[in-house]
C-alpha positions as CSV (number, residue, x, y, z in Angstrom):
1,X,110.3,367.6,148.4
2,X,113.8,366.7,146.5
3,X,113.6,363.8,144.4
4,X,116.7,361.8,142.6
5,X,115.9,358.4,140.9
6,X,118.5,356.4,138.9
7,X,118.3,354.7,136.2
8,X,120.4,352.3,134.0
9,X,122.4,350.1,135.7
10,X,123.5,346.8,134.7
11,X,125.5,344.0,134.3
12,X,128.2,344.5,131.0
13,X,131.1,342.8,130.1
14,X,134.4,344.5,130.8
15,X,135.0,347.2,127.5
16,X,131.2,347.4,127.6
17,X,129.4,350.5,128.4
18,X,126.7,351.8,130.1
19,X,124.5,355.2,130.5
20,X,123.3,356.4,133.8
21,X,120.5,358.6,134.1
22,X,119.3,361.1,137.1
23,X,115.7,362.5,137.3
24,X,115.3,365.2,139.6
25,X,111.8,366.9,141.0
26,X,111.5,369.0,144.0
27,X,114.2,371.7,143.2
28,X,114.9,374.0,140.9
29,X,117.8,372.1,139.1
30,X,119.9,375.3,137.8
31,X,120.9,375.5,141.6
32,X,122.4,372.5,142.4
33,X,126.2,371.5,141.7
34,X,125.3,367.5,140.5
35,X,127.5,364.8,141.2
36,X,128.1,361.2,140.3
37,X,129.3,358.9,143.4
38,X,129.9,354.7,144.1
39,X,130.2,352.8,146.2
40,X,131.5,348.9,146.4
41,X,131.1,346.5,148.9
42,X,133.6,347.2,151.6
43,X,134.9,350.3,150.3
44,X,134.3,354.2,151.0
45,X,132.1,356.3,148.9
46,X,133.8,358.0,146.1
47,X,132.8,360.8,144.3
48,X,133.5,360.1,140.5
49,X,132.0,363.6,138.6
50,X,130.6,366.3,138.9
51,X,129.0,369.0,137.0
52,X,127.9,372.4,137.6
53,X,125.0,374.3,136.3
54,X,126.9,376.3,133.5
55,X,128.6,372.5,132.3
56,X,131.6,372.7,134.4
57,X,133.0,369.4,134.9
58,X,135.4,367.3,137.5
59,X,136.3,364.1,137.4
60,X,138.2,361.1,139.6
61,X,141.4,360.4,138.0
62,X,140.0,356.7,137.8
63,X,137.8,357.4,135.8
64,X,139.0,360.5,133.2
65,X,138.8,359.6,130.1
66,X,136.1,356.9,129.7
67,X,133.0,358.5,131.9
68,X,131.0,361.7,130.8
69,X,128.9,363.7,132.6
70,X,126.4,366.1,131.5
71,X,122.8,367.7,132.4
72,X,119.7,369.0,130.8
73,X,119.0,371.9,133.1
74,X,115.7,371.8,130.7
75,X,114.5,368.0,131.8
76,X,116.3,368.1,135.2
77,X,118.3,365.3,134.0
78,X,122.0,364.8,135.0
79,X,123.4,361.6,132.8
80,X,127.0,359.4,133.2
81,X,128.1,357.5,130.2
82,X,130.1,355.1,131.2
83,X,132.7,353.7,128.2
84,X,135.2,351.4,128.8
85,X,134.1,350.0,131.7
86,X,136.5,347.7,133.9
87,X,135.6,345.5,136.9
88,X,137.0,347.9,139.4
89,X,134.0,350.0,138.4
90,X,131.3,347.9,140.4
91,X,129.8,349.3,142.5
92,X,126.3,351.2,143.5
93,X,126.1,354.9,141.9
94,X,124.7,358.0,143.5
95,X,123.5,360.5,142.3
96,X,124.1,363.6,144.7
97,X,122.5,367.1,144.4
98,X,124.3,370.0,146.3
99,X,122.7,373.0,146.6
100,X,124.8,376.5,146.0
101,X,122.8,378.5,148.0
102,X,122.7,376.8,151.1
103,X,125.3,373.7,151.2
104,X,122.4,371.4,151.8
105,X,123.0,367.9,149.9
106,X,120.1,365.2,148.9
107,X,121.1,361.3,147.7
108,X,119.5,359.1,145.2
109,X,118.6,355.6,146.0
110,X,121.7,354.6,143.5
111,X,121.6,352.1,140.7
112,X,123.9,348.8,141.0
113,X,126.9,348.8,138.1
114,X,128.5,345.5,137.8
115,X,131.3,344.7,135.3
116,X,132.0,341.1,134.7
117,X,132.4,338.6,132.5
């Protein structure tokens, strides 16, 4: 059975940053296309990065520049360091896993990110 759990949300002051971790069981890791998505209050989902398994990355234009994503195809770990953070990042992130093979996707629970003074 697929697994994600987040980790390492927060409250932090705008400028702050934050690092968001992604454990994954229940899959062999290597075949998954990862992806970081939020969501605020109100507001659609939005997918923010992604990263596939030979470190290819994508991000939203909102955030280029001041997120990083990477994996650990070792620890089935997929990470977001968030830098720079501004109050228009709030929100809950996801952590998706999409499978190459067959399309199918599974969601974390998310972790809450809120930027405020």
């Amino acid at each position: 059975q697929v697994q994600l759990v987040e980790s390492g949300g927060g409250l932090v002051q705008p400028g702050g940053s934050l690092r968001l971790s992604c454990a994954a069981t229940g899959m062999r890791f290597s075949n998954y296309l990862m992806c970081w998505h939020r969501q605020a209050p109100g507001q659609q989902r939005e997918l923010v990065a992604t990263i596939t398994s030979d470190d290819n990355t994508n991000y939203a234009d909102s955030v280029k520049g001041r997120f990083t994503i990477s994996r650990d195809n070792a620890k089935n770990t997929v990470n977001l360091q968030m830098n720079s953070l501004k109050p228009e990042d709030t929100a809950v992130y996801l952590c998706n896993a999409r499978s190459i093979r067959t399309g199918w996707a599974y969601w974390g629970q998310g972790t809450q990110v809120t930027v405020s003074s």
